[in-house]
C-alpha positions as CSV (number, residue, x, y, z in Angstrom):
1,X,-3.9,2.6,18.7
2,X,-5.6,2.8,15.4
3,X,-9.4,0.9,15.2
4,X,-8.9,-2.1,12.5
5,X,-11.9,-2.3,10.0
6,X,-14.3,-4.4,9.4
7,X,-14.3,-7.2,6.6
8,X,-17.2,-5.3,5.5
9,X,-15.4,-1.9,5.5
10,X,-12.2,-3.1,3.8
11,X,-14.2,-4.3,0.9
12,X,-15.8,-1.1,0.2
13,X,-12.6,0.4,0.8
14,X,-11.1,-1.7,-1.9
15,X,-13.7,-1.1,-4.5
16,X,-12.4,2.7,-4.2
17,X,-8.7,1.6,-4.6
18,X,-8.1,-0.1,-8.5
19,X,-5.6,-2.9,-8.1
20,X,-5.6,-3.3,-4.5
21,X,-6.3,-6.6,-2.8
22,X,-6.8,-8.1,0.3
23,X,-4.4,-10.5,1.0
24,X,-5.1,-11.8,5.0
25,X,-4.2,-9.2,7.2
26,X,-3.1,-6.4,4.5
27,X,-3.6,-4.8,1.3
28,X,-1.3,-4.8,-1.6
29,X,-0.7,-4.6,-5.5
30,X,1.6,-5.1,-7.8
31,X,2.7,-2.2,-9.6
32,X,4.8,-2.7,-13.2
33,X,7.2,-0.4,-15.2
34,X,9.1,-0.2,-18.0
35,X,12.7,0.4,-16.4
36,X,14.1,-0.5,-13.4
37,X,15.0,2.7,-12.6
38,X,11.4,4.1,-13.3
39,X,10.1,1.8,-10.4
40,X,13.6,2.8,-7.7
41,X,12.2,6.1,-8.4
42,X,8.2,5.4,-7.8
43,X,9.9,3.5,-4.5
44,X,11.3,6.8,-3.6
45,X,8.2,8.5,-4.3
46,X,6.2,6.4,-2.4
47,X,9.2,6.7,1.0
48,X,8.6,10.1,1.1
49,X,4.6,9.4,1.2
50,X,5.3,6.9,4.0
51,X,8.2,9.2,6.3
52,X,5.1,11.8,6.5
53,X,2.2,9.2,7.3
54,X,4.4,7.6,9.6
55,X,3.3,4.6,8.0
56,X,5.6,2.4,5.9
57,X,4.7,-0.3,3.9
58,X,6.3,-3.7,2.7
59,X,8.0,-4.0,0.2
60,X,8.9,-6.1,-2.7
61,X,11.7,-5.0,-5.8
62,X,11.5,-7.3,-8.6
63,X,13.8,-5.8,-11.2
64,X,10.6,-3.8,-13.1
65,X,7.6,-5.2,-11.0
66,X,7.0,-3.7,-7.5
67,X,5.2,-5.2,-4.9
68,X,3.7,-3.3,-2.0
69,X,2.0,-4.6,1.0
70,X,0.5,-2.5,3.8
71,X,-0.5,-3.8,7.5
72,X,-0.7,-1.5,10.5
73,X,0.8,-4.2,12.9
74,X,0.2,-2.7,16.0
75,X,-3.3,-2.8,15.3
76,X,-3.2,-6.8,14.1
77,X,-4.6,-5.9,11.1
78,X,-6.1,-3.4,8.3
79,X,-6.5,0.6,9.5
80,X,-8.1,3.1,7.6
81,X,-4.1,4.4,7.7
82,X,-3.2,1.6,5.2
83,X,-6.3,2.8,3.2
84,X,-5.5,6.0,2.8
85,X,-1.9,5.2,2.3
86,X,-2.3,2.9,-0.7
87,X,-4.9,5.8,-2.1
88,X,-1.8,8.4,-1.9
89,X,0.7,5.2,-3.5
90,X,-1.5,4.6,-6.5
91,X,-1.7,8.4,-7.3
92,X,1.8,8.9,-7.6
93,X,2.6,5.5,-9.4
């Protein structure tokens, strides 16, 4: 089972990850685009992230805003998966 971090080592973790939060047991942000279809096709983007992490995150359509959560829920908590996951999200947003 993956080793949840710290307090200590999700907030240096966040100061590397713009627009991320902490928000209780998981990350997330908000991300916002022009079209509807520009953000189905980020969500698609980011599936094809998740299938090969084998770690899927929450979440959220709201016609151009999309929120994403992440939480390894095994674990109870944050994991450096969920880290590196939201590092791979942002760069393909």
């Amino acid at each position: 089972m993956p080793r949840k971090l710290s307090d200590e080592e999700i907030r240096s973790a966040l100061g590397n990850l713009s627009g991320w939060s902490r928000n209780g047991d998981a990350i997330e942000r908000t991300f916002s685009f022009q079209r509807f279809a520009d953000g189905i096709a980020f969500v698609d983007r980011m599936a094809a992230l998740a299938d090969a992490a084998d770690h899927h995150p929450d979440i959220d359509i709201r016609y151009t805003k999309i929120k994403v959560a992440l939480s390894t829920h095994d674990a109870g908590g944050i994991t450096q998966a969920d880290v590196d996951l939201a590092g791979q999200i942002s760069a393909t947003a």
